[in-house]
C-alpha positions as CSV (number, residue, x, y, z in Angstrom):
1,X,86.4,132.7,91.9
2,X,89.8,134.2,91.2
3,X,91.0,133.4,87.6
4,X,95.1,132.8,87.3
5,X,97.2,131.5,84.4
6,X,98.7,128.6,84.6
7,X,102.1,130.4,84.7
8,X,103.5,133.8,84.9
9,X,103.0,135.6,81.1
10,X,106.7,136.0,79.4
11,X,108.1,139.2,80.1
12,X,110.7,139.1,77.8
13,X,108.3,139.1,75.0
14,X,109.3,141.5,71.8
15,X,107.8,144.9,72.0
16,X,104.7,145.0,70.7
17,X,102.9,148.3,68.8
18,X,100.0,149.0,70.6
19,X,96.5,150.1,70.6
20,X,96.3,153.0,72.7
21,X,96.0,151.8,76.3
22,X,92.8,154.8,76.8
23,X,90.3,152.2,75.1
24,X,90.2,149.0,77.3
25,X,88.3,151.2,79.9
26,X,85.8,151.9,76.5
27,X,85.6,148.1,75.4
28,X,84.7,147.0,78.8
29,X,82.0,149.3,79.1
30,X,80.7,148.0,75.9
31,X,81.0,144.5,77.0
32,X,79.2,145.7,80.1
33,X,76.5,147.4,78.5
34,X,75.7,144.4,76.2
35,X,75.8,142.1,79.3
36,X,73.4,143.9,80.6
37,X,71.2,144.3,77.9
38,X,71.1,140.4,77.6
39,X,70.5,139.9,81.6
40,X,67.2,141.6,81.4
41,X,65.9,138.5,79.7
42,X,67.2,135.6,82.0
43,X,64.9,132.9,82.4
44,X,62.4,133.9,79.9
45,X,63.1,131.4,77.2
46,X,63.7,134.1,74.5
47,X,67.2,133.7,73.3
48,X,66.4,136.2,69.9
49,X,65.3,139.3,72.5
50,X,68.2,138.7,74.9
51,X,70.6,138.3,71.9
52,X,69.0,141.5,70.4
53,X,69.0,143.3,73.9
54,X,73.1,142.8,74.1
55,X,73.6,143.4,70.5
56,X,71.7,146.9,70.5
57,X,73.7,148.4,73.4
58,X,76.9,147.1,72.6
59,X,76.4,148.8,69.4
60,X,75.5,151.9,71.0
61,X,78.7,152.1,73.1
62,X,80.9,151.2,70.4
63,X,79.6,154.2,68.2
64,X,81.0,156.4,71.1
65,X,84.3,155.1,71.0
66,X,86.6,157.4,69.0
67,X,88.1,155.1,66.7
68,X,88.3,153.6,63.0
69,X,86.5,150.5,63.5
70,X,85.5,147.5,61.9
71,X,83.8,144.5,62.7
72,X,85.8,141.9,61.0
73,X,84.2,138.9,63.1
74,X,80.4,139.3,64.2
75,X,76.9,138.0,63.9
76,X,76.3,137.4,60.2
77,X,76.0,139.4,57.0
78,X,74.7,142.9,56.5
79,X,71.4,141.7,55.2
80,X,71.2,140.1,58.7
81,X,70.9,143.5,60.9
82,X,70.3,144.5,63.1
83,X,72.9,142.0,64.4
84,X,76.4,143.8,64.4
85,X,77.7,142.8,60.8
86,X,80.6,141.5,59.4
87,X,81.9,144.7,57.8
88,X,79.8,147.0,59.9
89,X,82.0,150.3,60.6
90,X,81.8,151.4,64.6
91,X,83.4,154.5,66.6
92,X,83.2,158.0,65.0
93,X,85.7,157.4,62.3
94,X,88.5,159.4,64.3
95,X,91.2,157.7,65.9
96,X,92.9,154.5,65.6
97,X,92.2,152.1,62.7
98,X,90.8,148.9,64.8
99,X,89.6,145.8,63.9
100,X,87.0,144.0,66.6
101,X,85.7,140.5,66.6
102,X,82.5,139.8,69.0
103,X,80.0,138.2,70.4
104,X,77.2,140.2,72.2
105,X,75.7,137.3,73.6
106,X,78.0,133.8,74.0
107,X,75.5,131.7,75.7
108,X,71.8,132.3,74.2
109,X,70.1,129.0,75.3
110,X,72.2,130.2,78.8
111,X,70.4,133.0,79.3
112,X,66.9,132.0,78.1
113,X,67.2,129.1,80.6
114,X,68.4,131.3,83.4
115,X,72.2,128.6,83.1
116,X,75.6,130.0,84.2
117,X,78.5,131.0,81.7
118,X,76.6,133.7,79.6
119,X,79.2,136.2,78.7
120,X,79.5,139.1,76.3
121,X,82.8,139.0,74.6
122,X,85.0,141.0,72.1
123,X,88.4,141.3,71.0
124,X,90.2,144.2,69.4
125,X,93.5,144.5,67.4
126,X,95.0,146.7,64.9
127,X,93.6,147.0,61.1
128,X,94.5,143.2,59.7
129,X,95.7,141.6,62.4
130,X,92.6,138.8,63.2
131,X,91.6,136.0,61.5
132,X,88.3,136.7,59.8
133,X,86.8,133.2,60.4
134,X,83.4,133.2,58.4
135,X,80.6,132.1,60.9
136,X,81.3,128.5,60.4
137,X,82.2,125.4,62.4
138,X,86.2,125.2,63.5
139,X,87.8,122.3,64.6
140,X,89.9,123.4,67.4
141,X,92.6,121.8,69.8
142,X,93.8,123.8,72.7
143,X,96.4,123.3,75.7
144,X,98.1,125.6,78.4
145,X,101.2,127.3,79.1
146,X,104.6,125.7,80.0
147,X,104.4,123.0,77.3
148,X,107.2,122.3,74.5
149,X,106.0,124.5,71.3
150,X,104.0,122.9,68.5
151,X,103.1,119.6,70.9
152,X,99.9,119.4,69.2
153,X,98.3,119.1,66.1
154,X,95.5,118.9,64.8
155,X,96.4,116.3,62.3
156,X,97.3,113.6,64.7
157,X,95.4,111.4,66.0
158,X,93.3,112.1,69.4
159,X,95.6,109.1,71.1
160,X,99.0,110.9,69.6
161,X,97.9,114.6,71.1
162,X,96.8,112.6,74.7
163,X,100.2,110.9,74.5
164,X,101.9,113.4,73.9
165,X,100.6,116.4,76.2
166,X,100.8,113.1,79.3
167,X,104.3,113.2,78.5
168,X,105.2,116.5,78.3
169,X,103.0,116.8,82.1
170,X,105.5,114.2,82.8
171,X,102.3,112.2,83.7
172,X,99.6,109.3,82.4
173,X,96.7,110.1,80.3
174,X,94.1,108.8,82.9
175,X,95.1,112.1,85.1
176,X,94.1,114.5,82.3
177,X,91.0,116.2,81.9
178,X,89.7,117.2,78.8
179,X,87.0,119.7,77.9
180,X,84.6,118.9,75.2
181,X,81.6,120.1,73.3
182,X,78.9,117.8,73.8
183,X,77.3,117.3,70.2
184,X,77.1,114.0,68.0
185,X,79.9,114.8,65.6
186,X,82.2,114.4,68.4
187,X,81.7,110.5,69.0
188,X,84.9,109.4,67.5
189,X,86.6,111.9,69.9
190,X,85.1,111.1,72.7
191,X,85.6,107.0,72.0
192,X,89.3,107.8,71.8
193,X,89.5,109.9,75.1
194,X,86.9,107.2,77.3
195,X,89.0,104.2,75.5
196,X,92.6,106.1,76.9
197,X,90.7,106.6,80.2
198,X,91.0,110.5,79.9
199,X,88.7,112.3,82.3
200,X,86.3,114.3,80.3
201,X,84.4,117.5,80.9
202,X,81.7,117.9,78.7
203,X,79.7,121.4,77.9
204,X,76.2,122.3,76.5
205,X,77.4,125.6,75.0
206,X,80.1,128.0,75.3
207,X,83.1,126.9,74.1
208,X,85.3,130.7,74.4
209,X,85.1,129.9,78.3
210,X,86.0,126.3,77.3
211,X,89.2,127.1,75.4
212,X,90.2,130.0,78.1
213,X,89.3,127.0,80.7
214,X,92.9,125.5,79.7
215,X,95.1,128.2,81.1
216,X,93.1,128.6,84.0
217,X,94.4,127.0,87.2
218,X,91.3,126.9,88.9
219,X,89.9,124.9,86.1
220,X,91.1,121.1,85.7
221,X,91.0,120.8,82.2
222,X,94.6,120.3,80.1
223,X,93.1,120.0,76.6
224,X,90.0,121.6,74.7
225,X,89.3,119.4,71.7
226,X,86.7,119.3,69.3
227,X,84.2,121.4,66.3
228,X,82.6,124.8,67.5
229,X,81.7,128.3,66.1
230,X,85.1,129.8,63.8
231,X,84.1,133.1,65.6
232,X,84.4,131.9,69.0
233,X,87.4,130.2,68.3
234,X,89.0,133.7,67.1
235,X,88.0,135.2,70.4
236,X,89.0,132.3,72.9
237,X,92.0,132.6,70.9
238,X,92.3,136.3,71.7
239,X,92.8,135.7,75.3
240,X,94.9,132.7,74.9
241,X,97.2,135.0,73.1
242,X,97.1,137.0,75.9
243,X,98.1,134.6,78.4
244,X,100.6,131.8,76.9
245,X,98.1,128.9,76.0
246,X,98.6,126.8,72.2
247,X,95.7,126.8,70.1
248,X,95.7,125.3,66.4
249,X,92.6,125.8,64.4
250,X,90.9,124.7,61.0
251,X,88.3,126.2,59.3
252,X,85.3,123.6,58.7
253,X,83.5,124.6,55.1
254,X,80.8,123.6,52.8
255,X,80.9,124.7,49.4
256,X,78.8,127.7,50.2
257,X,80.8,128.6,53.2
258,X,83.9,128.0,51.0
259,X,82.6,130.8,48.8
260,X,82.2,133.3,51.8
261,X,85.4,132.4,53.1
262,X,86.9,133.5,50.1
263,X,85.2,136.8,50.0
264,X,86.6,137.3,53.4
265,X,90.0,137.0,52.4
266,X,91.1,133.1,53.4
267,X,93.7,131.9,50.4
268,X,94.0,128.9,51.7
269,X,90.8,126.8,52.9
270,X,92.5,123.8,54.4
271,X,95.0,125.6,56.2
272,X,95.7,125.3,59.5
273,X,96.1,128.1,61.7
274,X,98.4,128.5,64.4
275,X,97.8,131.1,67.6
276,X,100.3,133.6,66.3
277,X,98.7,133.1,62.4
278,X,94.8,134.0,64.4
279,X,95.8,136.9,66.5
280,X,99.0,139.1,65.3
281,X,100.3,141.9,67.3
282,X,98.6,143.6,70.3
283,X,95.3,142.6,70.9
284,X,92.4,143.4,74.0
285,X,90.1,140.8,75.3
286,X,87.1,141.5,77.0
287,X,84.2,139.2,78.8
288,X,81.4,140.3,80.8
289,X,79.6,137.8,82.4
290,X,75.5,138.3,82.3
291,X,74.9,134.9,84.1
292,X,77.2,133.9,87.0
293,X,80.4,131.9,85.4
294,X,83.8,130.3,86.0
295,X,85.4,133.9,85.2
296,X,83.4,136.2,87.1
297,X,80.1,137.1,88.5
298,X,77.1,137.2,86.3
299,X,74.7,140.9,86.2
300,X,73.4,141.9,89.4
301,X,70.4,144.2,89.3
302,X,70.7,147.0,92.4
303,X,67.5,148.6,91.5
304,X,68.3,152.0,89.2
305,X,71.8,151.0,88.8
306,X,73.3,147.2,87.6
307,X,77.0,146.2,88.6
308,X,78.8,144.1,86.1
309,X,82.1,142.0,86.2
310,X,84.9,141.5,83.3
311,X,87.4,140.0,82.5
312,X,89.6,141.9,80.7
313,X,93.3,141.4,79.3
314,X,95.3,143.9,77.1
315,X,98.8,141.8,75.5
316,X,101.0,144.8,75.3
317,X,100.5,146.0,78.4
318,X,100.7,142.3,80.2
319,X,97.7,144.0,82.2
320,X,95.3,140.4,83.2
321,X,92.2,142.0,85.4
322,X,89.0,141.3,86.8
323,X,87.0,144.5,87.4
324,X,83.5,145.1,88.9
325,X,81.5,148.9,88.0
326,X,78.7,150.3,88.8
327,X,77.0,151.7,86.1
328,X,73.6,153.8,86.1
329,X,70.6,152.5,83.8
Protein backbone atom coordinates (compact mmCIF):
# COMPACT_ATOMS: atom_id res chain seq x y z
CA UNK A 1 0.00 0.00 0.00
CA UNK A 2 1.03 3.60 -0.69
CA UNK A 3 2.41 5.38 2.49
CA UNK A 4 1.28 9.41 2.73
CA UNK A 5 1.75 11.80 5.63
CA UNK A 6 -0.91 12.93 7.22
CA UNK A 7 -0.19 16.51 5.75
CA UNK A 8 1.93 18.08 3.33
CA UNK A 9 5.80 18.55 5.04
CA UNK A 10 6.41 22.50 5.80
CA UNK A 11 8.13 23.98 3.12
CA UNK A 12 9.00 26.94 4.80
CA UNK A 13 11.20 25.19 7.11
CA UNK A 14 14.86 26.95 7.87
CA UNK A 15 17.57 25.77 5.66
CA UNK A 16 19.04 22.94 6.80
CA UNK A 17 23.09 21.93 6.29
CA UNK A 18 23.05 18.78 4.70
CA UNK A 19 24.57 15.45 4.22
CA UNK A 20 25.49 15.16 0.85
CA UNK A 21 22.46 14.14 -1.13
CA UNK A 22 24.94 11.25 -3.21
CA UNK A 23 24.60 8.78 -0.07
CA UNK A 24 20.82 7.98 0.33
CA UNK A 25 21.13 5.91 -2.91
CA UNK A 26 24.32 4.12 -0.53
CA UNK A 27 22.17 3.72 2.69
CA UNK A 28 19.37 2.19 0.95
CA UNK A 29 21.49 -0.34 -0.58
CA UNK A 30 22.69 -1.16 2.75
CA UNK A 31 19.34 -1.36 4.20
CA UNK A 32 18.64 -3.61 1.12
CA UNK A 33 21.45 -5.80 1.50
CA UNK A 34 20.75 -6.46 5.22
CA UNK A 35 17.05 -7.12 4.36
CA UNK A 36 18.08 -9.58 2.41
CA UNK A 37 20.49 -11.15 4.40
CA UNK A 38 17.71 -11.55 7.08
CA UNK A 39 15.01 -12.94 4.40
CA UNK A 40 17.03 -15.93 3.70
CA UNK A 41 16.01 -17.28 7.16
CA UNK A 42 12.05 -16.64 7.14
CA UNK A 43 10.26 -19.27 8.76
CA UNK A 44 13.06 -21.20 10.16
CA UNK A 45 12.69 -20.26 13.87
CA UNK A 46 16.30 -18.86 14.14
CA UNK A 47 16.11 -15.25 15.00
CA UNK A 48 20.20 -15.20 16.01
CA UNK A 49 21.22 -16.47 12.17
CA UNK A 50 18.68 -14.07 10.42
CA UNK A 51 19.78 -11.29 12.80
CA UNK A 52 23.42 -12.19 12.00
CA UNK A 53 22.67 -12.71 8.22
CA UNK A 54 21.33 -8.80 8.12
CA UNK A 55 23.98 -7.52 10.41
CA UNK A 56 26.91 -9.03 8.31
CA UNK A 57 25.88 -7.51 4.94
CA UNK A 58 24.82 -4.30 6.21
CA UNK A 59 28.19 -4.05 7.49
CA UNK A 60 29.70 -4.91 4.45
CA UNK A 61 27.96 -2.16 2.43
CA UNK A 62 28.53 0.42 4.88
CA UNK A 63 32.44 -0.19 4.70
CA UNK A 64 31.99 0.81 1.02
CA UNK A 65 30.44 3.99 1.70
CA UNK A 66 32.98 6.77 1.55
CA UNK A 67 32.42 8.49 4.70
CA UNK A 68 33.51 9.16 8.39
CA UNK A 69 31.21 7.06 10.19
CA UNK A 70 30.09 6.09 13.44
CA UNK A 71 27.60 3.93 14.84
CA UNK A 72 26.42 5.92 17.66
CA UNK A 73 23.10 3.68 18.11
CA UNK A 74 23.46 -0.20 17.28
CA UNK A 75 23.28 -3.66 18.68
CA UNK A 76 25.30 -3.66 21.91
CA UNK A 77 28.86 -3.15 23.09
CA UNK A 78 32.06 -3.93 21.31
CA UNK A 79 32.61 -7.12 23.29
CA UNK A 80 29.26 -8.10 21.74
CA UNK A 81 30.45 -8.44 17.85
CA UNK A 82 30.01 -9.33 15.55
CA UNK A 83 26.81 -7.30 16.05
CA UNK A 84 27.46 -3.66 14.58
CA UNK A 85 28.72 -1.82 17.85
CA UNK A 86 28.08 1.13 19.57
CA UNK A 87 31.29 2.98 18.61
CA UNK A 88 32.04 0.79 15.69
CA UNK A 89 33.71 3.18 12.85
CA UNK A 90 32.11 2.34 9.10
CA UNK A 91 32.90 3.83 5.50
CA UNK A 92 36.57 4.33 4.51
CA UNK A 93 37.34 7.18 6.73
CA UNK A 94 37.06 9.75 3.73
CA UNK A 95 34.28 11.95 3.41
CA UNK A 96 31.68 13.30 5.52
CA UNK A 97 31.79 12.94 9.34
CA UNK A 98 28.37 10.81 9.85
CA UNK A 99 26.75 9.50 12.66
CA UNK A 100 24.25 6.31 12.02
CA UNK A 101 21.85 4.72 14.25
CA UNK A 102 20.42 1.09 13.16
CA UNK A 103 18.78 -1.75 13.36
CA UNK A 104 19.73 -4.62 10.94
CA UNK A 105 16.95 -6.62 11.79
CA UNK A 106 13.63 -4.79 13.61
CA UNK A 107 11.46 -7.78 13.84
CA UNK A 108 13.56 -11.11 14.88
CA UNK A 109 10.69 -13.26 16.23
CA UNK A 110 8.98 -11.75 12.67
CA UNK A 111 11.12 -13.28 10.62
CA UNK A 112 11.79 -16.58 12.45
CA UNK A 113 8.00 -17.07 12.40
CA UNK A 114 7.77 -16.13 8.74
CA UNK A 115 5.16 -12.71 10.44
CA UNK A 116 4.86 -9.42 8.43
CA UNK A 117 6.62 -6.00 9.48
CA UNK A 118 10.36 -7.22 9.46
CA UNK A 119 12.31 -4.32 8.38
CA UNK A 120 15.90 -3.27 8.26
CA UNK A 121 16.28 0.27 9.37
CA UNK A 122 18.94 3.04 9.90
CA UNK A 123 19.17 6.59 10.19
CA UNK A 124 22.04 8.94 9.51
CA UNK A 125 22.88 12.61 10.52
CA UNK A 126 25.84 14.69 10.94
CA UNK A 127 28.65 14.09 13.75
CA UNK A 128 26.49 14.88 17.20
CA UNK A 129 23.29 15.39 16.02
CA UNK A 130 21.29 11.94 17.47
CA UNK A 131 20.51 10.99 20.64
CA UNK A 132 22.65 8.10 21.72
CA UNK A 133 19.93 6.18 23.60
CA UNK A 134 21.86 3.19 25.41
CA UNK A 135 20.00 -0.03 24.48
CA UNK A 136 17.40 0.33 27.09
CA UNK A 137 13.68 0.59 27.45
CA UNK A 138 12.11 4.28 26.48
CA UNK A 139 8.81 5.36 27.35
CA UNK A 140 7.59 6.98 24.37
CA UNK A 141 4.36 9.01 23.34
CA UNK A 142 3.83 9.84 19.73
CA UNK A 143 1.06 11.85 17.60
CA UNK A 144 0.74 13.21 13.95
CA UNK A 145 1.07 16.32 12.04
CA UNK A 146 -1.37 19.29 12.17
CA UNK A 147 -1.65 19.30 15.99
CA UNK A 148 -1.02 22.46 18.40
CA UNK A 149 2.89 22.17 19.46
CA UNK A 150 3.75 20.56 22.83
CA UNK A 151 -0.07 18.88 23.13
CA UNK A 152 1.48 16.04 24.83
CA UNK A 153 3.48 14.98 27.45
CA UNK A 154 4.63 12.43 28.83
CA UNK A 155 4.11 13.57 32.31
CA UNK A 156 0.33 13.78 32.21
CA UNK A 157 -1.73 11.41 32.76
CA UNK A 158 -2.93 8.86 29.89
CA UNK A 159 -6.68 10.44 30.28
CA UNK A 160 -5.07 14.20 30.07
CA UNK A 161 -3.01 13.30 26.62
CA UNK A 162 -6.54 11.35 25.23
CA UNK A 163 -8.35 14.51 26.25
CA UNK A 164 -6.43 16.52 24.92
CA UNK A 165 -5.31 15.19 21.37
CA UNK A 166 -9.78 14.42 21.09
CA UNK A 167 -9.91 18.06 21.34
CA UNK A 168 -7.43 19.25 19.35
CA UNK A 169 -9.11 16.48 16.39
CA UNK A 170 -12.01 18.56 17.31
CA UNK A 171 -13.47 15.05 18.20
CA UNK A 172 -14.32 12.30 21.27
CA UNK A 173 -11.85 9.93 22.58
CA UNK A 174 -13.98 6.83 21.66
CA UNK A 175 -13.09 7.74 17.74
CA UNK A 176 -9.27 7.51 18.39
CA UNK A 177 -7.08 4.71 17.87
CA UNK A 178 -4.21 4.06 19.71
CA UNK A 179 -1.21 1.84 18.95
CA UNK A 180 0.26 -0.07 21.73
CA UNK A 181 2.92 -2.54 22.64
CA UNK A 182 1.45 -5.48 23.91
CA UNK A 183 3.56 -6.44 27.11
CA UNK A 184 2.45 -6.57 30.94
CA UNK A 185 4.02 -3.37 32.02
CA UNK A 186 1.57 -1.60 30.01
CA UNK A 187 -1.69 -2.60 32.08
CA UNK A 188 -2.18 0.64 33.66
CA UNK A 189 -2.08 2.16 30.10
CA UNK A 190 -4.19 0.07 28.61
CA UNK A 191 -6.96 0.27 31.71
CA UNK A 192 -6.87 4.05 31.11
CA UNK A 193 -7.45 3.88 27.20
CA UNK A 194 -10.35 0.64 27.43
CA UNK A 195 -11.88 2.72 30.57
CA UNK A 196 -12.00 6.18 28.08
CA UNK A 197 -13.38 3.79 25.35
CA UNK A 198 -10.24 4.47 23.11
CA UNK A 199 -9.88 1.99 20.21
CA UNK A 200 -6.66 0.22 20.64
CA UNK A 201 -4.30 -1.46 18.27
CA UNK A 202 -2.13 -3.68 19.93
CA UNK A 203 1.46 -5.07 18.46
CA UNK A 204 3.62 -8.16 19.18
CA UNK A 205 6.87 -6.47 18.10
CA UNK A 206 8.04 -3.62 16.15
CA UNK A 207 7.37 -0.52 17.57
CA UNK A 208 9.61 1.93 14.69
CA UNK A 209 6.64 0.92 12.29
CA UNK A 210 4.33 1.61 15.31
CA UNK A 211 5.52 5.18 15.90
CA UNK A 212 5.85 5.98 11.92
CA UNK A 213 2.17 4.38 11.97
CA UNK A 214 0.96 7.87 13.39
CA UNK A 215 1.71 10.10 10.46
CA UNK A 216 0.55 7.57 8.09
CA UNK A 217 -2.88 8.18 6.66
CA UNK A 218 -3.38 4.75 5.65
CA UNK A 219 -2.94 3.76 9.18
CA UNK A 220 -5.83 4.57 11.80
CA UNK A 221 -3.82 5.10 14.69
CA UNK A 222 -3.64 9.00 16.29
CA UNK A 223 -1.35 8.06 19.25
CA UNK A 224 1.62 5.60 19.92
CA UNK A 225 1.97 5.22 23.75
CA UNK A 226 3.86 3.11 25.83
CA UNK A 227 7.78 1.39 26.89
CA UNK A 228 9.99 0.02 23.95
CA UNK A 229 13.66 -0.28 22.88
CA UNK A 230 15.56 3.56 23.32
CA UNK A 231 17.12 2.55 19.97
CA UNK A 232 14.09 2.13 18.08
CA UNK A 233 12.61 5.02 19.48
CA UNK A 234 15.71 7.12 18.02
CA UNK A 235 15.01 5.69 14.62
CA UNK A 236 11.01 5.93 14.52
CA UNK A 237 11.97 9.34 15.67
CA UNK A 238 14.21 9.77 12.58
CA UNK A 239 11.36 9.61 10.21
CA UNK A 240 9.00 11.46 12.27
CA UNK A 241 11.44 14.21 12.01
CA UNK A 242 11.18 13.84 8.57
CA UNK A 243 7.64 14.11 8.18
CA UNK A 244 5.97 16.55 10.84
CA UNK A 245 4.82 13.97 13.69
CA UNK A 246 5.50 15.00 17.83
CA UNK A 247 7.32 12.53 19.74
CA UNK A 248 8.48 12.99 23.43
CA UNK A 249 10.71 10.40 24.94
CA UNK A 250 12.30 9.25 28.34
CA UNK A 251 15.05 7.14 28.86
CA UNK A 252 13.95 4.10 31.26
CA UNK A 253 17.35 3.10 33.51
CA UNK A 254 18.48 0.76 36.09
CA UNK A 255 21.42 1.61 37.91
CA UNK A 256 23.61 -0.37 35.58
CA UNK A 257 22.07 1.20 32.53
CA UNK A 258 22.38 4.57 34.37
CA UNK A 259 26.15 3.99 34.33
CA UNK A 260 26.23 3.29 30.50
CA UNK A 261 24.10 6.11 29.81
CA UNK A 262 26.58 8.15 31.28
CA UNK A 263 29.43 6.92 29.35
CA UNK A 264 27.43 7.67 26.40
CA UNK A 265 27.17 11.12 27.06
CA UNK A 266 23.43 11.63 28.73
CA UNK A 267 23.83 14.65 31.58
CA UNK A 268 20.66 14.37 32.46
CA UNK A 269 18.97 10.81 33.11
CA UNK A 270 15.41 11.94 33.88
CA UNK A 271 15.15 14.27 31.10
CA UNK A 272 12.77 14.33 28.74
CA UNK A 273 13.43 14.59 25.22
CA UNK A 274 11.61 16.36 22.72
CA UNK A 275 11.77 15.42 18.67
CA UNK A 276 13.97 18.31 17.90
CA UNK A 277 16.35 17.51 21.30
CA UNK A 278 16.53 13.36 19.47
CA UNK A 279 17.23 14.22 15.95
CA UNK A 280 18.99 17.79 15.19
CA UNK A 281 19.62 19.00 11.73
CA UNK A 282 19.38 16.98 8.46
CA UNK A 283 18.88 13.55 8.91
CA UNK A 284 18.16 10.16 6.28
CA UNK A 285 15.81 7.46 7.16
CA UNK A 286 15.87 4.24 5.59
CA UNK A 287 13.57 0.94 5.98
CA UNK A 288 13.69 -2.06 3.99
CA UNK A 289 11.08 -4.42 4.46
CA UNK A 290 12.42 -8.30 4.55
CA UNK A 291 8.78 -9.59 5.40
CA UNK A 292 5.81 -7.97 3.69
CA UNK A 293 4.70 -4.79 5.94
CA UNK A 294 2.42 -1.72 6.24
CA UNK A 295 5.29 0.37 4.44
CA UNK A 296 6.28 -1.71 1.62
CA UNK A 297 6.73 -5.06 0.24
CA UNK A 298 8.78 -7.59 2.07
CA UNK A 299 12.01 -9.55 -0.04
CA UNK A 300 11.09 -11.30 -3.08
CA UNK A 301 13.47 -13.99 -4.22
CA UNK A 302 13.62 -14.04 -8.36
CA UNK A 303 16.00 -16.84 -8.44
CA UNK A 304 19.83 -15.30 -8.94
CA UNK A 305 18.72 -11.92 -8.32
CA UNK A 306 16.22 -10.56 -5.09
CA UNK A 307 14.17 -7.24 -5.46
CA UNK A 308 13.78 -5.19 -2.33
CA UNK A 309 11.46 -2.28 -1.34
CA UNK A 310 12.36 0.98 0.96
CA UNK A 311 11.25 3.41 2.44
CA UNK A 312 13.34 6.04 2.35
CA UNK A 313 13.19 9.94 3.49
CA UNK A 314 16.02 12.56 3.43
CA UNK A 315 14.75 16.03 5.65
CA UNK A 316 16.78 18.49 3.71
CA UNK A 317 15.85 17.55 0.60
CA UNK A 318 11.86 17.12 1.67
CA UNK A 319 12.52 13.94 -0.74
CA UNK A 320 9.65 11.04 0.98
CA UNK A 321 10.01 7.80 -1.49
CA UNK A 322 9.23 4.35 -1.82
CA UNK A 323 11.69 2.62 -4.19
CA UNK A 324 11.88 -1.05 -5.48
CA UNK A 325 15.74 -2.47 -7.12
CA UNK A 326 16.82 -5.26 -8.32
CA UNK A 327 19.91 -6.27 -7.07
CA UNK A 328 22.11 -9.41 -8.17
CA UNK A 329 23.16 -11.99 -5.38
Amino acid sequence: RLFNTKTKIDKNRKHLVSIDKKYLEQFIRATEKAAYGASLFIGKNNKIAADKGAVDLMRDELNKIEMKGTVVIGEGEMDEAPMLYIGEKVGSNTGQALDIALDPLEGTNFVAKNLPNAFSVLSVSEKGNLLSAPDTYMEKIAIGTNLPKNLIDLDNSVEKNISLLADAKNTTPEKLFACVLDRPRHKNIIDSLKKMKVNINFISDGDVSGVISVIDENSKNDIYIGIGGGPEGVLAGAALSCLGGQMQTRLVLDKEQSQRATKLGVKNLKKKYDLDEMIKGDVIFCATAVTDGDLVKGIIDKGDSFEASTFALQKSTKIVKKVTNLHKK
